[in-house]
C-alpha positions in Angstrom: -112.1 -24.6 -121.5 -110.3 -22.9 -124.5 -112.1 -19.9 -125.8 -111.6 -19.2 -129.2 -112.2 -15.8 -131.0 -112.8 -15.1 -135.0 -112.2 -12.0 -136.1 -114.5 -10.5 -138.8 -115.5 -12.2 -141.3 -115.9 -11.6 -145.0 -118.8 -8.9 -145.8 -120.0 -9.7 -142.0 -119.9 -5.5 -141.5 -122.3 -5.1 -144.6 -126.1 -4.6 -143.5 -127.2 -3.9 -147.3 -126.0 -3.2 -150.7 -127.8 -2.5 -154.5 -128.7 -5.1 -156.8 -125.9 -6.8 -158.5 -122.4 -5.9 -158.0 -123.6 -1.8 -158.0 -122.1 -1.0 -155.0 -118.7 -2.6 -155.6 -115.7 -1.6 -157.1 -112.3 -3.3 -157.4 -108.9 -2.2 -155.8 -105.6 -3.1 -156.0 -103.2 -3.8 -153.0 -99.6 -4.1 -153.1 -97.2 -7.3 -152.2 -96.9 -7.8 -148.5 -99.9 -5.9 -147.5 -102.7 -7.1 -145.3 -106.1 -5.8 -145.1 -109.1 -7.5 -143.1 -112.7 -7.1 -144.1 -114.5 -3.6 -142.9 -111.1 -2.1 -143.4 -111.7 1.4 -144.7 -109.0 2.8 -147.0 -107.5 5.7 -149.5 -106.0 5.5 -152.6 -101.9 6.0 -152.2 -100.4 6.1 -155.7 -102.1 3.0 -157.5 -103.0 0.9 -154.4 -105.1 0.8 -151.5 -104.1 1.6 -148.2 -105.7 1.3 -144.6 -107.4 5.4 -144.0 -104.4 7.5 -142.7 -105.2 11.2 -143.7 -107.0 11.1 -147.2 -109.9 10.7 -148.2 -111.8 7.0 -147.8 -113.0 5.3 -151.1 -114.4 2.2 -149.9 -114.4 -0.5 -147.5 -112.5 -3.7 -148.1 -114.7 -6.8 -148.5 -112.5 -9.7 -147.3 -109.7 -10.6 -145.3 -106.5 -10.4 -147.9 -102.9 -10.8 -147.5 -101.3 -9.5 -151.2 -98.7 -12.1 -152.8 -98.0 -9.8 -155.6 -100.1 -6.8 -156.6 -103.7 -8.2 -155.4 -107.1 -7.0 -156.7 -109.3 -6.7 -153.7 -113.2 -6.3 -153.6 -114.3 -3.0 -151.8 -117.5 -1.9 -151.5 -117.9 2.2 -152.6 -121.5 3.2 -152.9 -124.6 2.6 -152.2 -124.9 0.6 -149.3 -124.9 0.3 -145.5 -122.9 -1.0 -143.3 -122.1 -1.1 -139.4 -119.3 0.7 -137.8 -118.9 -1.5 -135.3 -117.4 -3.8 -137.7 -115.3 -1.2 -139.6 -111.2 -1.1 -138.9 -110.1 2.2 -139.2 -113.3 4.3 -138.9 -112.6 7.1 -136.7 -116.4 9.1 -137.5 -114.6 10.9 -140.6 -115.7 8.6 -142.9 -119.1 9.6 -143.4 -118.0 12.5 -145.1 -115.8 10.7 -147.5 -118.1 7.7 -148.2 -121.3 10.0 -148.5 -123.0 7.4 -150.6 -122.7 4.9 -148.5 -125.3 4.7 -144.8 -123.4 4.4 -141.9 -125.2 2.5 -139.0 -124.0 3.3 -135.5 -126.2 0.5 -133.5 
């Protein structure tokens, strides 16, 4: 039998977030790029890139591949999420998302 395997899925890494659309902010990625939901990234000039060496700003929302400049959902503040489901979380980012709960479990 055929096993098949889905990757993560939209939000799935989000335990919690604040009323309305609080916790959210919008980013912009450029053409060509590809960013899966969980990934945490940095600003690089007026995009969002996957967290290299800066500082993280937010965690992307949903799976996106950019035709064009793309706006992306990203989630910045006031929530919590699971690092299980985070791409790109090496234990750094709790220092640069302080407002947002990191759950280990």
């Amino acid at each position: 039998m055929v096993q098949k395997v889905q990757g993560i899925q939209d939000g799935e890494f989000l335990i919690s977030e604040a009323n309305g659309t609080q916790s959210r902010e919008e980013g912009l990625i450029q053409d060509g790029d590809v960013m899966v939901a969980g990934q945490v990234v940095e600003v690089s000039g007026n995009y969002l890139k996957p967290l290299a060496a800066g500082t993280a700003v937010g965690i992307v929302w949903a799976n996106v591949t950019a035709d064009g400049d793309t706006p992306v959902a990203m989630i910045a503040r006031d929530a919590e999420v699971s690092t299980a489901l985070l791409t790109g979380y090496a234990g750094t980012a709790a220092t640069d998302l302080p407002s947002i709960i990191l759950r280990t479990e």
